[in-house]
Phi, psi and omega in degrees: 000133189265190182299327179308304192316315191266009179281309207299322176251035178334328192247071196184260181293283187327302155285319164299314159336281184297000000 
């Protein structure tokens, strides 16, 4: 995932990522 992706989805891919 690059940095946009997951700033854009912040609540989203970060936490699910994690």
């Amino acid at each position: 995932m690059s940095l946009n992706t997951a700033h854009a989805n912040d609540g989203v891919l970060l936490h699910a990522g994690e």
